[in-house]
C-alpha positions in Angstrom: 15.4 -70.4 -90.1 13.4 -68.4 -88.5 10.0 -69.9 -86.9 6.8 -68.0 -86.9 5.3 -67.4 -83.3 1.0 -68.6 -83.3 -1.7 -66.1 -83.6 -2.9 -66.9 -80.0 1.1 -66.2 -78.6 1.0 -62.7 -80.3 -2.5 -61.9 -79.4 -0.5 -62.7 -76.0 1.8 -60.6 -76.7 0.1 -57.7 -78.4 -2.2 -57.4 -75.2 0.2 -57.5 -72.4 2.5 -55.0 -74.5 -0.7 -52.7 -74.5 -1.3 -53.1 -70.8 2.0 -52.2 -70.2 1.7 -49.1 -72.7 -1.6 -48.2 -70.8 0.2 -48.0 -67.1 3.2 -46.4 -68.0 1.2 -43.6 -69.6 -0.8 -43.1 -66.9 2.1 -43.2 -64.8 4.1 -40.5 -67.0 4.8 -36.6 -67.1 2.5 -36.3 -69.9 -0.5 -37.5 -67.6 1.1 -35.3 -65.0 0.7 -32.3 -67.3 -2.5 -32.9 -68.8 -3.9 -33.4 -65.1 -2.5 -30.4 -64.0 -4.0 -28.4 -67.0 -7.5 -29.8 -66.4 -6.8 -28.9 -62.3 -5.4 -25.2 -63.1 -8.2 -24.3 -65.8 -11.0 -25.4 -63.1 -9.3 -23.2 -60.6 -9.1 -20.3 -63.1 -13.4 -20.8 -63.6 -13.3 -22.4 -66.8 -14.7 -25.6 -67.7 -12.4 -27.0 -70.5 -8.7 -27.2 -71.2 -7.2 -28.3 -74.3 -3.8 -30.6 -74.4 -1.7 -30.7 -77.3 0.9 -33.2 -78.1 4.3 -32.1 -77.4 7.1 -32.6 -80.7 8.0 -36.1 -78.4 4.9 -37.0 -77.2 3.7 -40.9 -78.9 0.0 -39.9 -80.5 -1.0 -42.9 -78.9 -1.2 -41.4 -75.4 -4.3 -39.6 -76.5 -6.5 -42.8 -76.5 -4.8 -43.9 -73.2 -6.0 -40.6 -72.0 -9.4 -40.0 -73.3 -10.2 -43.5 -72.4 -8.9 -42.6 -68.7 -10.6 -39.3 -68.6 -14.0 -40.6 -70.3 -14.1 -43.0 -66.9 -13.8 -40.1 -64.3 -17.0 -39.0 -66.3 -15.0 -35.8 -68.8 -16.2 -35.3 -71.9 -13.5 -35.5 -74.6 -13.0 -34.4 -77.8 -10.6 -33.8 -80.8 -9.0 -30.7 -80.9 -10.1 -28.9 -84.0 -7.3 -28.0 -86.8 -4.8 -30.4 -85.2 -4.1 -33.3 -87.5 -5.0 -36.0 -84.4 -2.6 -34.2 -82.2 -4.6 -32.9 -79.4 -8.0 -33.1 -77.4 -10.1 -31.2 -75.5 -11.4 -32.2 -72.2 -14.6 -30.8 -71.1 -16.2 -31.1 -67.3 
């Protein structure tokens, strides 16, 4: 039989597995790319750069990154025309 886990162990759960989602994000090639796009279009003169999800990319990065981004003091937005699959960061 199987035994259902309590609300408070999965709220337990749920949060640590989101902590974990958060750093490894931060921490991954996709970061790396979007913080090299934002570094590149500043060194080009322009004040915006838009990131698109690659075809392997977990949507979910996007909050991890806007929420990251939004801290440093960018302005973030959705990319228009893009189904949820993009942003664009603004400085």
């Amino acid at each position: 039989m199987v035994q259902l886990q309590s609300a408070k162990v999965m709220n337990s759960v749920s949060n640590e597995s989101l902590v974990k989602f958060k750093k490894e994000t931060l921490e991954s090639d996709s970061f790396n790319k979007l913080v090299k796009g934002i570094e590149t279009s500043a060194e080009a003169g322009k004040n915006k750069f838009t990131y698109i999800l690659g075809e392997r990319e977990e949507p979910r990065i996007l909050g991890v990154f806007a929420e990251s981004l939004k801290l440093a003091g960018y302005e973030v937005k959705d990319t228009p025309n893009t189904s949820g699959n993009g942003i664009v960061v603004k400085w």
